[in-house]
PDB file of N, CA, C and O in Angstrom:
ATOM      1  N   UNK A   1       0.841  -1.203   0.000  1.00  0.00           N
ATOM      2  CA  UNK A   1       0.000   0.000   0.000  1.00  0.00           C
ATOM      3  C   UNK A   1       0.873   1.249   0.000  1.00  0.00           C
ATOM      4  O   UNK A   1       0.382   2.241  -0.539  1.00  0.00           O
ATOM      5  N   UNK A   2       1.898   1.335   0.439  1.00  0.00           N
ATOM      6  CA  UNK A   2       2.897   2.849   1.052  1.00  0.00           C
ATOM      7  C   UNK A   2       3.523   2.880  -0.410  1.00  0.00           C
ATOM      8  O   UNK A   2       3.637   3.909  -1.076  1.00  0.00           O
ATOM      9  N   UNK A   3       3.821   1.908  -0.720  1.00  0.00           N
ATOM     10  CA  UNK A   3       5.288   1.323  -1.817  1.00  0.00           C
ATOM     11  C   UNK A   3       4.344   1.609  -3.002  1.00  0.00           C
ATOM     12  O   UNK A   3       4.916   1.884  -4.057  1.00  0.00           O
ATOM     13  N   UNK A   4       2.952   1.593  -3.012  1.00  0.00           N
ATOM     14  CA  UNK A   4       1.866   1.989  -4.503  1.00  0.00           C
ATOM     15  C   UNK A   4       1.828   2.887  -4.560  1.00  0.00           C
ATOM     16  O   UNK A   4       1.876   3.520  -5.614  1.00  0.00           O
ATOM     17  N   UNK A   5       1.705   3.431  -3.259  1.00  0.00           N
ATOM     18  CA  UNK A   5       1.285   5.283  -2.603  1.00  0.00           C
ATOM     19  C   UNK A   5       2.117   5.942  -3.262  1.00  0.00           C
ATOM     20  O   UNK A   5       1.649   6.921  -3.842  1.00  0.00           O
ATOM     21  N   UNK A   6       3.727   5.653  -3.436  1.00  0.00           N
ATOM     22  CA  UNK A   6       4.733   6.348  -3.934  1.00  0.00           C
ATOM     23  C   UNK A   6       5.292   6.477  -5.213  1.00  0.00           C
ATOM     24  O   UNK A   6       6.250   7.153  -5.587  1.00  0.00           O
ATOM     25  N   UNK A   7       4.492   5.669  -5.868  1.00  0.00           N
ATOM     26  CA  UNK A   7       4.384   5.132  -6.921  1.00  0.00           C
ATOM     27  C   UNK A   7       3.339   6.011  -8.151  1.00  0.00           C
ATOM     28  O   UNK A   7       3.293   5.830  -9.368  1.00  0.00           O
ATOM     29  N   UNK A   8       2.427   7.170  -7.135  1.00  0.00           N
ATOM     30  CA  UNK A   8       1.620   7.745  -7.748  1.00  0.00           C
ATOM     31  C   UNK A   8       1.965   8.912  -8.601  1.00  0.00           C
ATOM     32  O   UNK A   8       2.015  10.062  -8.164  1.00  0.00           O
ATOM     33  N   UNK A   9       2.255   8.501 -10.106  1.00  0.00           N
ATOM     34  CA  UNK A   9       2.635   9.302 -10.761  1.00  0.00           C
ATOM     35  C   UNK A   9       2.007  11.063 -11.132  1.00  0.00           C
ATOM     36  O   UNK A   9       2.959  11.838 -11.224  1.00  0.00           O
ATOM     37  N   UNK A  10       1.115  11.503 -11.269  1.00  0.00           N
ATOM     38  CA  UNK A  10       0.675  12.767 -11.286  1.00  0.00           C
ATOM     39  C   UNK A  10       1.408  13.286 -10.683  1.00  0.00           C
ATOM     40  O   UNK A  10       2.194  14.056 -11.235  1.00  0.00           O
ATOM     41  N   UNK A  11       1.444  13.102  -9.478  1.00  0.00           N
ATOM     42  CA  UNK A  11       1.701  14.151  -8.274  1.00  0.00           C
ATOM     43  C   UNK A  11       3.068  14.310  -8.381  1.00  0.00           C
ATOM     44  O   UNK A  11       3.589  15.404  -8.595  1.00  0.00           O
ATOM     45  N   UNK A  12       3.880  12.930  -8.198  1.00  0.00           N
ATOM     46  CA  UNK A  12       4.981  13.007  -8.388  1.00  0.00           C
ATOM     47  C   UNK A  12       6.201  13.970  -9.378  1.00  0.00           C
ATOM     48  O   UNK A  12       7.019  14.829  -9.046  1.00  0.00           O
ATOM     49  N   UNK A  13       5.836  13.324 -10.758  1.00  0.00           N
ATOM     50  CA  UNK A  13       5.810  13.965 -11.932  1.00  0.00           C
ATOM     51  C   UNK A  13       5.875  15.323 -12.055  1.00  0.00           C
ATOM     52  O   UNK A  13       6.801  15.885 -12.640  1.00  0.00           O
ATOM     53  N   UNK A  14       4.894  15.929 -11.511  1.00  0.00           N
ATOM     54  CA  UNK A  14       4.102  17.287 -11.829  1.00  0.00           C
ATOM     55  C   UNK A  14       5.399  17.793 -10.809  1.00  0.00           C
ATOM     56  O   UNK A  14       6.152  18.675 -11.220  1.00  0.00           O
ATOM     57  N   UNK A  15       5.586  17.229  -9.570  1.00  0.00           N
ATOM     58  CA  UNK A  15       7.028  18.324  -8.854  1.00  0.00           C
ATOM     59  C   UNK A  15       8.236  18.036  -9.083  1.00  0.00           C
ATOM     60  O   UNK A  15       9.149  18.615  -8.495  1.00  0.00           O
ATOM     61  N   UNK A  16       8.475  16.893 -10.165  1.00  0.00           N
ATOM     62  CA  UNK A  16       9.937  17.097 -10.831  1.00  0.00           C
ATOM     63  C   UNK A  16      10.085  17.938 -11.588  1.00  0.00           C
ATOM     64  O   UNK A  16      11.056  18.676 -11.760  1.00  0.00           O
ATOM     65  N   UNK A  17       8.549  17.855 -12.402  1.00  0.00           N
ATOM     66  CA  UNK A  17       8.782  18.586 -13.323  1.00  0.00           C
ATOM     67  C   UNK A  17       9.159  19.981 -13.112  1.00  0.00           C
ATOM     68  O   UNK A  17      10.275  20.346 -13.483  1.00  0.00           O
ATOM     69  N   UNK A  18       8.577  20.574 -12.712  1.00  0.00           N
ATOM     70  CA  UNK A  18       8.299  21.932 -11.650  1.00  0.00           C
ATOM     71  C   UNK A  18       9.727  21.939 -11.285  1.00  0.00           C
ATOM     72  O   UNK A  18      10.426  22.658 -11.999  1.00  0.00           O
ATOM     73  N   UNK A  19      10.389  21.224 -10.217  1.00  0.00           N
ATOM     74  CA  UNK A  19      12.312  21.243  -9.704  1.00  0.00           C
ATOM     75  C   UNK A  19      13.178  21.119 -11.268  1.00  0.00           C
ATOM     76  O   UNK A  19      14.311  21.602 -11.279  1.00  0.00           O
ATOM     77  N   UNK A  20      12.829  20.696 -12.131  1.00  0.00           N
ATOM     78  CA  UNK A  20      13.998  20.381 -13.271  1.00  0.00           C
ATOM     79  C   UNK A  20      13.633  21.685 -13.999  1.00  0.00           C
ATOM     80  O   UNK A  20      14.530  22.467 -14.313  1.00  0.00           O
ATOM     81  N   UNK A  21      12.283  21.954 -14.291  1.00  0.00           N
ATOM     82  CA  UNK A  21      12.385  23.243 -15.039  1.00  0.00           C
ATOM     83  C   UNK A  21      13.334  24.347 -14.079  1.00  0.00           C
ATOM     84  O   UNK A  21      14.077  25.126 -14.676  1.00  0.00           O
ATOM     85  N   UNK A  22      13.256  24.371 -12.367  1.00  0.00           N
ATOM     86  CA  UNK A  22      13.632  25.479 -12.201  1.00  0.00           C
ATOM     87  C   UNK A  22      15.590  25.066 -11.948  1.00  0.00           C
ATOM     88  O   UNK A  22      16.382  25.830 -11.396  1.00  0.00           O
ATOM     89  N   UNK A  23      15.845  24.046 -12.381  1.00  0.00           N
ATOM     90  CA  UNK A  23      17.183  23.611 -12.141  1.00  0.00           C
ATOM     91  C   UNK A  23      17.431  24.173 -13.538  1.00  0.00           C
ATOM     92  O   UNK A  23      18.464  24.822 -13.707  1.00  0.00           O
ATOM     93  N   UNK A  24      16.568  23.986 -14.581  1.00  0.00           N
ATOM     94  CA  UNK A  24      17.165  24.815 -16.341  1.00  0.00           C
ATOM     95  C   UNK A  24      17.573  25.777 -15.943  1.00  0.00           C
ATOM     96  O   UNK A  24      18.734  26.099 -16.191  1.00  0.00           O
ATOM     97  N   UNK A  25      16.681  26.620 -15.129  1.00  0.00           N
ATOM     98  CA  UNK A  25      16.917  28.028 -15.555  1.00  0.00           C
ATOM     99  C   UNK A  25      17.974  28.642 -14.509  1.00  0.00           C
ATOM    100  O   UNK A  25      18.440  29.780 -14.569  1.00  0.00           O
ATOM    101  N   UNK A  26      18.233  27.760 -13.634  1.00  0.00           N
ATOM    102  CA  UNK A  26      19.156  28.339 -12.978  1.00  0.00           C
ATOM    103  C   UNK A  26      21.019  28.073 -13.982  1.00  0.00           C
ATOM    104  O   UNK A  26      22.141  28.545 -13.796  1.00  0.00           O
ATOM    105  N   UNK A  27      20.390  27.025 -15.065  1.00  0.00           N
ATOM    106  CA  UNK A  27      21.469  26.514 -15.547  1.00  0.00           C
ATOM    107  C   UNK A  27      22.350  27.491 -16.522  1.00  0.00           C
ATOM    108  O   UNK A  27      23.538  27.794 -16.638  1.00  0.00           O
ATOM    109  N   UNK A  28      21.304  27.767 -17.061  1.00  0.00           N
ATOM    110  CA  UNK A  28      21.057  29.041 -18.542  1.00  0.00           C
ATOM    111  C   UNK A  28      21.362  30.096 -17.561  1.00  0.00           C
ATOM    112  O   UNK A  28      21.837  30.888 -18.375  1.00  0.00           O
ATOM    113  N   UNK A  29      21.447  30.682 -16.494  1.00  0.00           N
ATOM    114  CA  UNK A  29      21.501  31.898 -15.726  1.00  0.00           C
ATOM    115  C   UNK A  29      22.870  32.294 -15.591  1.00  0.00           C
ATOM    116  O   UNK A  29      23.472  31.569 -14.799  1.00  0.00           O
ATOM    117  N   UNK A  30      23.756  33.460 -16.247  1.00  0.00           N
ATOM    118  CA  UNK A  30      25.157  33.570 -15.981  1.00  0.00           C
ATOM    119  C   UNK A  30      25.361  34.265 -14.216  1.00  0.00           C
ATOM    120  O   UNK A  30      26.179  34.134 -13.306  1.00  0.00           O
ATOM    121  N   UNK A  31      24.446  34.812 -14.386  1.00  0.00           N
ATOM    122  CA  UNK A  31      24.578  35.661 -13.025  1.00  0.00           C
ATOM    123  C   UNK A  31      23.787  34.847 -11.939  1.00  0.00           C
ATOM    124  O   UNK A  31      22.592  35.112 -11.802  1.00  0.00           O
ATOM    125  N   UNK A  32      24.137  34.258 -11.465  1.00  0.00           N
ATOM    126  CA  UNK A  32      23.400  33.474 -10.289  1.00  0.00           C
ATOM    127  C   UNK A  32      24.876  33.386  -9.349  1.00  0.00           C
ATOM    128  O   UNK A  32      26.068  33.096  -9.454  1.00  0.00           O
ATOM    129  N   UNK A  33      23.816  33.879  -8.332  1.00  0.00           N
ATOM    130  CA  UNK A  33      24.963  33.822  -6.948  1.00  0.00           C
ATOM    131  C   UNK A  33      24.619  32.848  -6.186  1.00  0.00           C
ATOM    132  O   UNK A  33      23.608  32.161  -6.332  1.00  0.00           O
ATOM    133  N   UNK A  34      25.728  32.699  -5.035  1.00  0.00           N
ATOM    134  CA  UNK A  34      25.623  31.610  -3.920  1.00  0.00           C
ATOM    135  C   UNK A  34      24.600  31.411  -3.077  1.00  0.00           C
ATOM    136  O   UNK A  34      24.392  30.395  -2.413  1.00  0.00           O
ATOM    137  N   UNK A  35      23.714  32.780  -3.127  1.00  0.00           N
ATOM    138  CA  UNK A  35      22.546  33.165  -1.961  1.00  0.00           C
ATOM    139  C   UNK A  35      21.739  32.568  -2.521  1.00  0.00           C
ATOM    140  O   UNK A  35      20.998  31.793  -1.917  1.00  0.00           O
ATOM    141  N   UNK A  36      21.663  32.768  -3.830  1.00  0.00           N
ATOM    142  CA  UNK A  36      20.056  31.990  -4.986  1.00  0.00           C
ATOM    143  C   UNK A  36      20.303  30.855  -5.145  1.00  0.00           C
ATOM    144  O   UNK A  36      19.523  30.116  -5.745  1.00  0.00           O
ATOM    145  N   UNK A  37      21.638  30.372  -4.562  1.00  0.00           N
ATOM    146  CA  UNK A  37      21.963  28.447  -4.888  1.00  0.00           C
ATOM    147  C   UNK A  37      21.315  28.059  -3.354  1.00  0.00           C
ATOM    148  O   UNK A  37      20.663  27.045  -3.105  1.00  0.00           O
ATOM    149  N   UNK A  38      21.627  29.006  -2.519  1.00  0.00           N
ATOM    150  CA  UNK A  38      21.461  28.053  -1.178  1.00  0.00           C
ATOM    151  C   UNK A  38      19.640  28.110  -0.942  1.00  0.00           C
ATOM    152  O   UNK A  38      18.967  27.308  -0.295  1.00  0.00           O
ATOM    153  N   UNK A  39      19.115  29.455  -1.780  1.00  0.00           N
ATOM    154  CA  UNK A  39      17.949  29.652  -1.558  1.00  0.00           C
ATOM    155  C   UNK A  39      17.134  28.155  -2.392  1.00  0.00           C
ATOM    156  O   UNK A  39      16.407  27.310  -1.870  1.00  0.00           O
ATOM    157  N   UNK A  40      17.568  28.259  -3.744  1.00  0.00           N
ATOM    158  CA  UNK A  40      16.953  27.282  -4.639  1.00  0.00           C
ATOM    159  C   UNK A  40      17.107  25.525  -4.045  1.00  0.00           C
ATOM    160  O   UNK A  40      16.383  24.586  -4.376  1.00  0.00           O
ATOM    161  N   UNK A  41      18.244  25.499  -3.123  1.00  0.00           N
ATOM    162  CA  UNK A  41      18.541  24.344  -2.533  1.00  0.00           C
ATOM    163  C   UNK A  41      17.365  24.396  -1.644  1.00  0.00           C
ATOM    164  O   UNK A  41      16.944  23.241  -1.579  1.00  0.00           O
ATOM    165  N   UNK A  42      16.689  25.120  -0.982  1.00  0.00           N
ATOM    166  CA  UNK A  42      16.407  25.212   0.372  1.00  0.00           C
ATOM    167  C   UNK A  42      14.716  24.798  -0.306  1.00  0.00           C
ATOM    168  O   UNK A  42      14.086  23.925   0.290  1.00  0.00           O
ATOM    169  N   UNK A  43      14.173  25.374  -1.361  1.00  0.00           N
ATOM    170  CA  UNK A  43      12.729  25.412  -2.200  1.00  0.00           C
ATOM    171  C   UNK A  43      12.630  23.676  -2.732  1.00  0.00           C
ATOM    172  O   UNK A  43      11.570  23.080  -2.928  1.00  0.00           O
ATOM    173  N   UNK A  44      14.167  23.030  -2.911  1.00  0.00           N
ATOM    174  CA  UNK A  44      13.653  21.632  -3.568  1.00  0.00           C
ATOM    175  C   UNK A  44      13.849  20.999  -2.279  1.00  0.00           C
ATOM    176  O   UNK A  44      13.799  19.781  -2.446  1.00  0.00           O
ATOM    177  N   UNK A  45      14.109  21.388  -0.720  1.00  0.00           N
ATOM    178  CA  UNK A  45      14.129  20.472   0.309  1.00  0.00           C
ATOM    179  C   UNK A  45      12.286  20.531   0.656  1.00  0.00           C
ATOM    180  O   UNK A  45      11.473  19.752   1.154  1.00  0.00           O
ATOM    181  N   UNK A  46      12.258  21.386   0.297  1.00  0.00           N
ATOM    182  CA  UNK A  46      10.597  21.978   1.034  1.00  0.00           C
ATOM    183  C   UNK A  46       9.354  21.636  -0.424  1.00  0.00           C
ATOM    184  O   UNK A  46       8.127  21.732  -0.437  1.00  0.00           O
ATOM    185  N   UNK A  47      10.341  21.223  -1.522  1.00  0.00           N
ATOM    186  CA  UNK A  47       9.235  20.462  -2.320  1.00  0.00           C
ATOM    187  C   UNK A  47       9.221  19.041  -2.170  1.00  0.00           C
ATOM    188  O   UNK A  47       8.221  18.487  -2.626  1.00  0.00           O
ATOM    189  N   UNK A  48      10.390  18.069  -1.457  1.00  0.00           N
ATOM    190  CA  UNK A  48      10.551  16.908  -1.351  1.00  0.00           C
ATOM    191  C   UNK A  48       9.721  16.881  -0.097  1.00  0.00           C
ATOM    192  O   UNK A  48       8.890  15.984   0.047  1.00  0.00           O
ATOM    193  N   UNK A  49       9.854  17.605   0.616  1.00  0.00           N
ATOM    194  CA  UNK A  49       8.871  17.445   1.949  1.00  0.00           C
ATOM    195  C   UNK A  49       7.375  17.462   1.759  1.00  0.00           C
ATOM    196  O   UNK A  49       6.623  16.812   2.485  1.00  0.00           O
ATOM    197  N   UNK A  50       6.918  18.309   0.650  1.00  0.00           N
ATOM    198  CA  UNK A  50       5.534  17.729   0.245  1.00  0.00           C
ATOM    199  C   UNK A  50       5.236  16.867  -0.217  1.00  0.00           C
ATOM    200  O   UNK A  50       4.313  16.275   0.342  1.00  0.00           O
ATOM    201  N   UNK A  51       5.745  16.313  -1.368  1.00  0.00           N
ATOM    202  CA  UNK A  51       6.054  14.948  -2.228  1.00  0.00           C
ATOM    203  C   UNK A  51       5.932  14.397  -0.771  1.00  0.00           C
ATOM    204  O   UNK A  51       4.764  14.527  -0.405  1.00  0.00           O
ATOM    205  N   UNK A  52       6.726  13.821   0.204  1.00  0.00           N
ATOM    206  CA  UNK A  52       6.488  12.985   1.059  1.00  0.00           C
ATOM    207  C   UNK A  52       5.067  13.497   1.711  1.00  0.00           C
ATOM    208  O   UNK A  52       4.246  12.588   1.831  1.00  0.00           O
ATOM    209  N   UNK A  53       4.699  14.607   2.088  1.00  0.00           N
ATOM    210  CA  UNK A  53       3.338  15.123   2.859  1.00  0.00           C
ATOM    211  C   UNK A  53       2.538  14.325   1.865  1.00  0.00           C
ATOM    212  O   UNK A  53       2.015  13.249   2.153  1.00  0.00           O
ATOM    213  N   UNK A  54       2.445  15.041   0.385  1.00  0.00           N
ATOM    214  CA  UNK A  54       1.164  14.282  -0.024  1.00  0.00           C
ATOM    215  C   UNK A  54       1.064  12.966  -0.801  1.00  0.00           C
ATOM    216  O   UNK A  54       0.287  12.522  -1.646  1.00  0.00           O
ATOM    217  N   UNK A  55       2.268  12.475  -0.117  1.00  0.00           N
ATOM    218  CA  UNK A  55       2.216  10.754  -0.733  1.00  0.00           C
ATOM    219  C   UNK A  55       1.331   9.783   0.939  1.00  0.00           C
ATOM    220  O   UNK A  55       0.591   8.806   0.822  1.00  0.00           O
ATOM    221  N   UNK A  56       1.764  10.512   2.438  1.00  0.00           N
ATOM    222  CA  UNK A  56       1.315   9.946   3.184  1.00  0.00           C
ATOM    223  C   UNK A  56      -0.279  10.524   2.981  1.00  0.00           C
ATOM    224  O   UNK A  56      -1.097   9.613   3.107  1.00  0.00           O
ATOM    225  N   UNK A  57      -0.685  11.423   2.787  1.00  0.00           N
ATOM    226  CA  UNK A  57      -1.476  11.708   2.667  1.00  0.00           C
ATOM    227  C   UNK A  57      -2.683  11.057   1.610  1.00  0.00           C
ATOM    228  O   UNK A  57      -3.894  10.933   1.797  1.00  0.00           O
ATOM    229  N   UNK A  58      -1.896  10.728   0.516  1.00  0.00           N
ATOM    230  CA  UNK A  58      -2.756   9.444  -0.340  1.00  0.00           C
ATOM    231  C   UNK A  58      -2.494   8.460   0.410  1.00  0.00           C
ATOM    232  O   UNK A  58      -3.213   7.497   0.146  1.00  0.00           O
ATOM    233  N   UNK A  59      -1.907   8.317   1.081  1.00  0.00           N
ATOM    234  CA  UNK A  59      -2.174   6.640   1.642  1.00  0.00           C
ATOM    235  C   UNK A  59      -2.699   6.713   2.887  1.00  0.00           C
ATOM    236  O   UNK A  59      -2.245   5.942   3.732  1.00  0.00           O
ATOM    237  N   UNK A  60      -3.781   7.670   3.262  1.00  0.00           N
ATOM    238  CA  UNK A  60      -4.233   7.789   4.536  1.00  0.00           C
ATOM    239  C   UNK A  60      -3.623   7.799   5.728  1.00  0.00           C
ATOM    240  O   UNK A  60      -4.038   7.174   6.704  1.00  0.00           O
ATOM    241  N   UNK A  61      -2.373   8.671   5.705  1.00  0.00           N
ATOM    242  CA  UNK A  61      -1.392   8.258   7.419  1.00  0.00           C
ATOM    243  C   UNK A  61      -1.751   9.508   7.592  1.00  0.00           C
ATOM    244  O   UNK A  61      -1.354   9.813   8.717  1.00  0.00           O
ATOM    245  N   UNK A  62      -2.498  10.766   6.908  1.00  0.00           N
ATOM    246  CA  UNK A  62      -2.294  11.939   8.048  1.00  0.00           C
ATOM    247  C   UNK A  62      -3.657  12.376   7.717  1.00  0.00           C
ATOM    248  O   UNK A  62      -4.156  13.337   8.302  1.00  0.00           O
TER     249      UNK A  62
END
């Protein structure tokens, strides 16, 4: 059931997609500083933390 839960592509999908587009553009960006790396680091810890929120959340744990 947990191991299907995680398995649920939409959701999943939809916030890689969302982290890889914003990993392009940081790629293509000449001027990007250390503050916008640690910031952009800090936005894909707090999108993996939903990905986990709303995977327990399809599988009824919260």
């Amino acid at each position: 059931m947990f191991k299907a839960c995680f398995q649920t592509p939409v959701v999943n999908n939809a916030n890689r997609f969302v982290m890889n587009a914003e990993v392009v553009v940081m790629k293509t960006s000449p001027v990007i500083t250390n503050a916008n790396r640690f910031v952009m680091n800090a936005e894909v810890v707090v999108m993996k933390v939903q990905a986990v929120v709303t995977n327990a959340f399809c599988c009824g744990y919260l």
